[in-house]
Structure formats: C-alpha cells, structure tokens
C-alpha positions in Angstrom: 12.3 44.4 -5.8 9.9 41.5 -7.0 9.4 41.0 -10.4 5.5 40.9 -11.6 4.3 38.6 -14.4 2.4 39.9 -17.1 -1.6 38.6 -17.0 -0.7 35.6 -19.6 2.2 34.2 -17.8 0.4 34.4 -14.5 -2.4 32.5 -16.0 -0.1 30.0 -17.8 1.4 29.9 -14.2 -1.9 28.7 -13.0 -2.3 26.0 -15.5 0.9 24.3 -14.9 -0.5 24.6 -11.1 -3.8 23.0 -11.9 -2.2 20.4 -13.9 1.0 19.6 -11.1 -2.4 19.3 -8.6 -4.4 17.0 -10.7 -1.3 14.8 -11.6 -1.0 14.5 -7.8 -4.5 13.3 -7.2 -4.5 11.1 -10.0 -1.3 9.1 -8.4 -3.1 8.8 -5.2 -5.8 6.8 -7.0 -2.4 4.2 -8.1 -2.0 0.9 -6.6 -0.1 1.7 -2.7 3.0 0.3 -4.0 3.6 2.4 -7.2 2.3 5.5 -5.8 5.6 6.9 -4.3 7.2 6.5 -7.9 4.6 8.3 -9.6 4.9 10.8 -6.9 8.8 11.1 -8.1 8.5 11.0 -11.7 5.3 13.5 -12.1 8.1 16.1 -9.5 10.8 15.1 -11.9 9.0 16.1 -15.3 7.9 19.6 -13.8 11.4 20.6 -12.0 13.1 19.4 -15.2 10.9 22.5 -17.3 10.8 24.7 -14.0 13.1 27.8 -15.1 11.2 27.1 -18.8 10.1 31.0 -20.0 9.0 29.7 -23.8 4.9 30.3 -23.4 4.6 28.3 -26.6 6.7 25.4 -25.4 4.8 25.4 -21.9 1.5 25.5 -23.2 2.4 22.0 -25.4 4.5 20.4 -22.4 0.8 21.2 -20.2 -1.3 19.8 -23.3 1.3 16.5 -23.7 1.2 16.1 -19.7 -2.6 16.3 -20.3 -2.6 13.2 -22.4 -0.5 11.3 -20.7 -2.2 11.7 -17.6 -5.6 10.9 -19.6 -3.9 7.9 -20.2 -2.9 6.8 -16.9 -6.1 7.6 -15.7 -7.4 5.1 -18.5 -5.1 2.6 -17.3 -5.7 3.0 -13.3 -9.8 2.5 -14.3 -9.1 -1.0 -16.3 -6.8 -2.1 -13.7 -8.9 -1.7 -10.4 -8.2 1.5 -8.4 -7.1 1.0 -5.1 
C-alpha cells in the first residue's frame, strides 16, 4: 500500500527538489574541469540526509545548502563563468 505524506512534508519534499535542481544548474555554470566534482559532492550531501524525517533539521540543512550555494555562485561570478 503506498504511504501518503502529510501537505508539509510534501512541500518540504518540494523544496529539497527545488534546491537539488538549482545546485545542479549552478555547477553547470563551473569551470568544465571542476564540474563533474561538484556534480559528486552536491549528490553526496543530499543522499547522505536522504532517509532524514526531522522537518526542523531539513528545513536548516535546505537554508545552510542555500548559503553555500549563494556563495559558490559568488565565487563562480568573480572567477569568470565558463
């Protein structure tokens, strides 16, 4: 039988969607050589909270992953995107 998610952990659900998408498009905008890494390490940091059920803890791992993606955005603008 499948298991239905209340409204707040579909739309929690959705975020860390949104966010895994945007973290994608952000390393395609890396330098070629560094973009298969990023690839790695942005799977790695969502699989490693996949099975995660805290809401509390998930909303502050999306709002940390936020900034640091801010900041590699930052970082991919001073440096030149490719």
């Amino acid at each position: 039988m499948a298991q239905f998610m209340d409204l707040r952990a579909f739309i929690l659900r959705a975020r860390v969607l949104k966010f895994y998408r945007q973290a994608l498009r952000i390393t395609r905008q890396a330098p070629e050589h560094a973009r298969d890494e990023l690839r790695q390490t942005v799977r790695v940091e969502i699989e490693k909270n996949r099975h995660c059920d805290d809401k509390a803890k998930i909303r502050f791992l999306i709002s940390e992953g936020l900034q640091r993606l801010k900041g590699l955005d930052e970082m991919l603008d001073m440096t030149g995107r490719s």
